[in-house]
C-alpha positions in Angstrom: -7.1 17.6 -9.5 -9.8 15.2 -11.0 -10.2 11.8 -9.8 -11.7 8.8 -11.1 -12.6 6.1 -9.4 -13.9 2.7 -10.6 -15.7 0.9 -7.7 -17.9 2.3 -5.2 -17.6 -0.3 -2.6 -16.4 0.6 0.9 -12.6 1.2 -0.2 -14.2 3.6 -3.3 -16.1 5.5 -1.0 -13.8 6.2 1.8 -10.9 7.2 -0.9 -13.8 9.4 -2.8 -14.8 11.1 0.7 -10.8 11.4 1.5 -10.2 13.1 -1.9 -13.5 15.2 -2.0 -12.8 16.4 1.9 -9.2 17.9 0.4 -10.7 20.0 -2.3 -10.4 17.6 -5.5 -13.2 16.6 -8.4 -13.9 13.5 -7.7 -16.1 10.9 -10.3 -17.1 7.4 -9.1 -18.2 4.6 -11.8 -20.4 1.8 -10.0 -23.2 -0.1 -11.5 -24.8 -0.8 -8.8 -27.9 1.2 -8.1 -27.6 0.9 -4.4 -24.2 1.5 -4.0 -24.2 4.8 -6.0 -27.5 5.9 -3.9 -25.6 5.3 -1.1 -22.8 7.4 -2.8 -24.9 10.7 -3.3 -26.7 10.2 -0.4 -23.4 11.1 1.7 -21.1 12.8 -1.4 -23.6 14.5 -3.5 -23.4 14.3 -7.4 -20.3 12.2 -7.8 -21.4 9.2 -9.7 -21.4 7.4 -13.3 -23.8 4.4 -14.0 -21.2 2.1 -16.0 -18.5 0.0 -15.4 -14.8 1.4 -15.5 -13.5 -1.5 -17.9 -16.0 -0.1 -21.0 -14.9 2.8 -23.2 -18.0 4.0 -23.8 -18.2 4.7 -19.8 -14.8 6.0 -19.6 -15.7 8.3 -22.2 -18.5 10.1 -20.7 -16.3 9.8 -17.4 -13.7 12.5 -19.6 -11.2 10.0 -18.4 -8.8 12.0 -21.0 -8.8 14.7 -18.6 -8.1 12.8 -15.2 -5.0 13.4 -13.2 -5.5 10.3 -11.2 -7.6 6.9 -11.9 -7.6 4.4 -9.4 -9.8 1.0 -10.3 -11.0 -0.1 -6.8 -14.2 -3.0 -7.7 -13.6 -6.7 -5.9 -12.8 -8.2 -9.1 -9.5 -8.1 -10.3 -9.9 -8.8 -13.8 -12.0 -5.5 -14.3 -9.1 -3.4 -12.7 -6.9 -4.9 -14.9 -8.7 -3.9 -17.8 -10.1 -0.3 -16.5 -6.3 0.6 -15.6 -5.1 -0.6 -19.2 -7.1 1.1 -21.3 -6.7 3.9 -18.6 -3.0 4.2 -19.0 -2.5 3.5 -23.1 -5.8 4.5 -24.9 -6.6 8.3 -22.6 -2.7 8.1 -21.0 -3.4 9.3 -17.5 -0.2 10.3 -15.5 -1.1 8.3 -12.4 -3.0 5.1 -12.9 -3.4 2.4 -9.1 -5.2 -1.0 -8.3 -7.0 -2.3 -5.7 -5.6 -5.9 -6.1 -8.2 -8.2 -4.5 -5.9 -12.0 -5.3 -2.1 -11.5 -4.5 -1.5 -14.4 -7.2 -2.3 -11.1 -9.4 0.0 -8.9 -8.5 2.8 -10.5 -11.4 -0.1 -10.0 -14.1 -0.6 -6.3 -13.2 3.2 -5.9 -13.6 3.8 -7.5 -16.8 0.8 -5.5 -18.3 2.6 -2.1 -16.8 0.2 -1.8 -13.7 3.2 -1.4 -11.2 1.4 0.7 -8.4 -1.0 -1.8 -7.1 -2.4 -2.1 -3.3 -2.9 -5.5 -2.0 -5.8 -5.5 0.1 -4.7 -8.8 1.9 -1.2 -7.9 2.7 -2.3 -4.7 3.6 -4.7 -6.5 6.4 -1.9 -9.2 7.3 0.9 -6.8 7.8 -1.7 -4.6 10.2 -2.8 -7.3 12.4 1.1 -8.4 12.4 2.1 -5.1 13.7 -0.5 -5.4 16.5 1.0 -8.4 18.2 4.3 -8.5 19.9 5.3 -11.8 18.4 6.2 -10.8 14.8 9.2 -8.6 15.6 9.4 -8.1 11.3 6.5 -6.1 9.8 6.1 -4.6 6.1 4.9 -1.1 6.3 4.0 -0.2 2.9 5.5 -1.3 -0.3 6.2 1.9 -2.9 5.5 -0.1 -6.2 7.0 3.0 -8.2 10.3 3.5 -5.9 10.8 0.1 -5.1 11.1 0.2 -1.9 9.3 -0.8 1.8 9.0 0.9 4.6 9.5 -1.9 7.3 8.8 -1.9 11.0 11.4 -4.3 13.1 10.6 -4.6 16.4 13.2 -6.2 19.6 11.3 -8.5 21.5 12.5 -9.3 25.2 13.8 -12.6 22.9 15.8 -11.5 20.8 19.1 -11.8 20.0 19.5 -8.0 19.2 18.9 -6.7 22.9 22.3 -5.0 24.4 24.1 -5.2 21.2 24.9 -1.7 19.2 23.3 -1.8 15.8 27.3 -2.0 14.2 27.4 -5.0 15.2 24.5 -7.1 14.1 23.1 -7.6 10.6 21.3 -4.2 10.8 24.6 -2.2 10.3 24.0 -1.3 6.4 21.0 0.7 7.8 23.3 3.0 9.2 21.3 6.7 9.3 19.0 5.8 7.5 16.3 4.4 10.1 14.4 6.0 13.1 14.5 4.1 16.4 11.1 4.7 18.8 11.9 3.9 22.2 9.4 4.2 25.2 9.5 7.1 26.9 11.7 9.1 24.0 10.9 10.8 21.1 11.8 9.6 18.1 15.1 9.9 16.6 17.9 8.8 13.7 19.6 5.6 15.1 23.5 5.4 14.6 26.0 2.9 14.7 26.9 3.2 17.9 23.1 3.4 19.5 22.7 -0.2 21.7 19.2 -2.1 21.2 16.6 -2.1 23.6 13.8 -4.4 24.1 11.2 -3.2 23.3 12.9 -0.7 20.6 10.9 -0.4 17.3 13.5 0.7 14.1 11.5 2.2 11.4 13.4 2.0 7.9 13.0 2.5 4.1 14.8 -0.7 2.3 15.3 -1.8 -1.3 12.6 -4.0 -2.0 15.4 -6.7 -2.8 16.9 -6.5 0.6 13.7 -6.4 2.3 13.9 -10.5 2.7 17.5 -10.4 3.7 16.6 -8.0 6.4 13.6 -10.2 7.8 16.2 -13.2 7.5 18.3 -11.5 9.7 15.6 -10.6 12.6 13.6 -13.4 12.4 16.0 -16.1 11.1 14.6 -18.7 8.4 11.3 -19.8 8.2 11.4 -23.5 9.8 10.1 -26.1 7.2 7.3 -27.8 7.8 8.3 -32.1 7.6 
């Protein structure tokens, strides 16, 4: 498989190590001298002086031949433009953003850019998962299946412990989640299984009942007066 990547920051280089590691041609566009000496000093001859948002560069990247492009720099406006001209002028089959401003994320969408990753939610939800407090966390978001993998998680709070899963607000999820419980291995939660504190219920939801679902965990968010 040949990868480009457009950015050779931090995120660039870990993903072009990542894919390089599992047997895949890898290509990384960067303008910055440094960056891309930093690059081949630890990858070898992987990188392109240019910019991934100019045709010239993505034509002596042989972008017509990539399986995969994924526009990675810190400014959103060039990954916009590097995964258009990406997607309709060389048509690669799998096209992803690094989106550096959520307020983006609507304006890669309406231009077709559907698989995006935002770095900032990707950072909240992680440091939400590592404290006990936020008993709703969002996993990962698949842009192309519209889904989320969510993480809920009964606190010694919450309204949940004791009561089988049938009869809260969590029924619809019905075999479709895994419950981790300390001490036990993982398994498929049922109906009939009774919350724990200290349970974690791993699920795949509809991205439009994702909300509904952290509604019925955490309750509304209070307004502030």
């Amino acid at each position: 498989m040949y990868v480009i990547i457009a950015g050779g920051g931090e995120i660039g280089l870990h993903l072009a190590r990542e894919f390089i590691e599992a047997g895949h041609e890898v290509l990384v566009i960067e303008a910055d001298a440094k960056l891309r000496e930093r690059l081949e000093e630890e990858l070898g001859d992987v990188t392109l002086d240019g910019e991934g948002c100019r045709i010239q560069c993505l034509d002596q990247a042989g972008v017509s031949r990539a399986d995969v492009f994924i526009a990675a720099t810190d400014a959103d406006e060039n990954n916009l433009a590097a995964c258009q001209l990406a997607r309709l002028k060389y048509q690669v089959p799998r096209v992803l953003a690094k989106l550096n401003n959520p307020r983006n994320r609507n304006i890669f969408h309406k231009l077709g850019i559907d698989s995006t990753v935002d770095i900032a939610a990707l950072v909240l939800e992680s440091l939400k998962s590592m404290i006990p407090l936020f008993p709703f966390v969002r996993v990962l978001s698949l842009e192309d299946a519209d889904v989320e993998i969510v993480q809920i998680r009964v606190t010694d709070a919450s309204p949940l412990v004791g009561q089988k899963l049938e009869a809260t607000g969590l029924s619809a999820l019905g075999d479709a989640a895994t419950l981790v419980r300390l001490g036990s291995a993982p398994q498929v939660i049922s109906s009939s299984t009774e919350l724990l504190a200290g349970d974690r219920i791993v699920c795949v939801v509809p991205r439009d009942q994702a909300e509904k679902l952290r509604l019925e965990v955490e309750g509304p968010t209070p307004s502030i007066a």
